[in-house]
MARSERO-261050 format. One record per residue (C-alpha): residue number from 1; x, y, z. Coordinates in pm, 1 decimal. Layout:
BEGIN
+-----+----------+----------+----------+
:   k :       xx :       yy :       zz :
+-----+----------+----------+----------+
: NUM :        X :        Y :        Z :
...
+-----+----------+----------+----------+
# end
This chain:
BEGIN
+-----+----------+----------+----------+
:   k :       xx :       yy :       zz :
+-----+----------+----------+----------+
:   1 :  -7822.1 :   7038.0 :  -1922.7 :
:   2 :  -7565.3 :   6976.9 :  -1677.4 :
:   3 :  -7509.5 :   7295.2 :  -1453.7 :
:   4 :  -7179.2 :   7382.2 :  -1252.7 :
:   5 :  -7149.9 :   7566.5 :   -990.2 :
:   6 :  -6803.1 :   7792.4 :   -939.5 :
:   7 :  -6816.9 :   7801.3 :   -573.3 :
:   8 :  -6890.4 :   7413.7 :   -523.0 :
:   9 :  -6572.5 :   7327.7 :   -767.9 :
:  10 :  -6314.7 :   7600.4 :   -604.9 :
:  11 :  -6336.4 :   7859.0 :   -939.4 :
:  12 :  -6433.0 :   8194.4 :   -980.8 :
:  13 :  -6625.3 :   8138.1 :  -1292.7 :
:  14 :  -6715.4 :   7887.4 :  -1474.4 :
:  15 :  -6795.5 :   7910.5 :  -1846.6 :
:  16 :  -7029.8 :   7637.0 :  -2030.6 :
:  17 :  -7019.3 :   7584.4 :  -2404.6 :
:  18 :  -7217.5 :   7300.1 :  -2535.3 :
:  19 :  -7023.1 :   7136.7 :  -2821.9 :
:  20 :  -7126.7 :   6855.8 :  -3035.3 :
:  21 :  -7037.1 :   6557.5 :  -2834.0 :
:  22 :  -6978.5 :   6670.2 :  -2526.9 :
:  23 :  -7013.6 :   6991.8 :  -2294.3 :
:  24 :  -6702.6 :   7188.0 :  -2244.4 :
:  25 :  -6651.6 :   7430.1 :  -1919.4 :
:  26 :  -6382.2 :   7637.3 :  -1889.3 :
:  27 :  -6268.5 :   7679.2 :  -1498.9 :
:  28 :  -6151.9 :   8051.2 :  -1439.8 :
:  29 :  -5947.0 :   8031.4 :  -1126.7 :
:  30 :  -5752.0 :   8329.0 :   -925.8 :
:  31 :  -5542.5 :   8575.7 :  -1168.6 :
:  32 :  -5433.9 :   8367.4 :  -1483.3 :
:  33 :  -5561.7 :   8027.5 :  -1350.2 :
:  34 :  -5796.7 :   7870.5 :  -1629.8 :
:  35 :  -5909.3 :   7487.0 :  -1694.6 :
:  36 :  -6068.3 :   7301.7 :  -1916.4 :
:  37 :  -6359.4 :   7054.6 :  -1832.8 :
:  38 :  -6493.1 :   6848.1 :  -2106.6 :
:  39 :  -6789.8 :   6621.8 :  -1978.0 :
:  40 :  -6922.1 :   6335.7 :  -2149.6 :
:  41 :  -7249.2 :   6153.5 :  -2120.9 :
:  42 :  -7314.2 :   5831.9 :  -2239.9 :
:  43 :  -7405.5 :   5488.3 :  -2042.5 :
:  44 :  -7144.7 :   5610.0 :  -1789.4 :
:  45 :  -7081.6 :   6000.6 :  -1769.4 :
:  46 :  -6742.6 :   6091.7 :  -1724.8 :
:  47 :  -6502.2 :   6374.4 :  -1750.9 :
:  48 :  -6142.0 :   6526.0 :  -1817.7 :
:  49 :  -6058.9 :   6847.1 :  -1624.7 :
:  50 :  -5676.8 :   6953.2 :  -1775.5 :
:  51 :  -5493.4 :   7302.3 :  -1822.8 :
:  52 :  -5570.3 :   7464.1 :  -2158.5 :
:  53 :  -5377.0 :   7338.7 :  -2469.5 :
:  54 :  -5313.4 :   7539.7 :  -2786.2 :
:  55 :  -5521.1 :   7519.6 :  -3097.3 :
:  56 :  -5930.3 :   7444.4 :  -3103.6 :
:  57 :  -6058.5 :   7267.1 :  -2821.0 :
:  58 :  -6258.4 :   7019.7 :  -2919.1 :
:  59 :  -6386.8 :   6693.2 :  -2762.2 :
:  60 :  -6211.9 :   6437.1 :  -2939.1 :
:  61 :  -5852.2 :   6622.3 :  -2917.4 :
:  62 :  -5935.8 :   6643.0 :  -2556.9 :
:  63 :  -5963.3 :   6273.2 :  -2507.5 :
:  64 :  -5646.4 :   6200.4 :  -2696.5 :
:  65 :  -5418.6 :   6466.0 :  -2536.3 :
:  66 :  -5170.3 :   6335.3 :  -2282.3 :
:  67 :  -5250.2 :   6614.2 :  -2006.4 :
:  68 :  -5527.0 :   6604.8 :  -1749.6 :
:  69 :  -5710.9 :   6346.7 :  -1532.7 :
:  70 :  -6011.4 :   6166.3 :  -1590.2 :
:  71 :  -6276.8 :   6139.1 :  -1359.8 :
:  72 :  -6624.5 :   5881.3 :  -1385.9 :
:  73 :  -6991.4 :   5942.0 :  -1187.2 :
:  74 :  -7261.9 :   5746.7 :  -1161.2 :
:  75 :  -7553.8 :   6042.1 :  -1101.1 :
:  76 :  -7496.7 :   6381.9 :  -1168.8 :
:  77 :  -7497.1 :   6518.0 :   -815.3 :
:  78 :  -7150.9 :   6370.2 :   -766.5 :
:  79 :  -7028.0 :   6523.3 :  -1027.6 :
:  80 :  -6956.3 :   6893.1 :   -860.6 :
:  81 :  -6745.8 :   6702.3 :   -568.3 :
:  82 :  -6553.1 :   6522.1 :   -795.5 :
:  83 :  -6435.7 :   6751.6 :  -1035.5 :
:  84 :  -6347.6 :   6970.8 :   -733.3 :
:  85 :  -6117.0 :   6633.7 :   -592.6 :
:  86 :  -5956.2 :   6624.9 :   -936.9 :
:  87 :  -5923.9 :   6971.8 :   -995.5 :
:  88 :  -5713.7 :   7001.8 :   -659.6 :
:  89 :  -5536.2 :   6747.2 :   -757.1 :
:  90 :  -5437.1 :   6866.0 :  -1139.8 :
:  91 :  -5380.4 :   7210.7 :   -925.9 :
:  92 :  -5101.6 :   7012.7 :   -761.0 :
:  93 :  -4918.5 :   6855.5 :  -1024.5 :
:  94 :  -4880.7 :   7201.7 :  -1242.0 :
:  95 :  -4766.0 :   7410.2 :   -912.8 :
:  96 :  -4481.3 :   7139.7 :   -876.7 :
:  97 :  -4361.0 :   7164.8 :  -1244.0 :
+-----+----------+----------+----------+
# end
């Protein structure tokens, strides 16, 4: 089981529900702020961080929805700094809009 750590990704809490075909964290952030994190494992383990969208989340509609940014690792101790570098980065984009 892949463990995250809030103060290593730049959250408050993070929340871990293991769904069928992939793992699914949801970022809490200051106030409102929330994300979603779905990882999946495979030959290569990658992941989608992206704000919350209505309806069930799921990790197929996750993969097919236009929002978020994908990120890839290649061990699992990479994995904390580069959802943090993403996260920052989505944290951007939505603060501009």
């Amino acid at each position: 089981m892949v463990e995250l750590k809030a103060e290593e990704v730049g959250v408050k809490k993070v929340i871990h529900n293991s769904l069928d075909d992939c793992d699914l964290f949801v970022l809490k952030g200051e106030g409102e702020e929330e994300y979603l994190l779905f990882l999946y494992k495979g030959k290569v383990t990658y992941f989608k961080v992206m704000p919350p969208f209505p309806g069930r989340w799921d990790c197929y509609d996750a993969l097919y929805s236009p929002w978020g940014l994908y990120g890839f690792v290649f061990n699992e101790t990479q994995l904390s700094a580069k959802v943090k570098e993403k996260l920052e980065e989505l944290r951007r984009v939505v603060k501009g809009l």
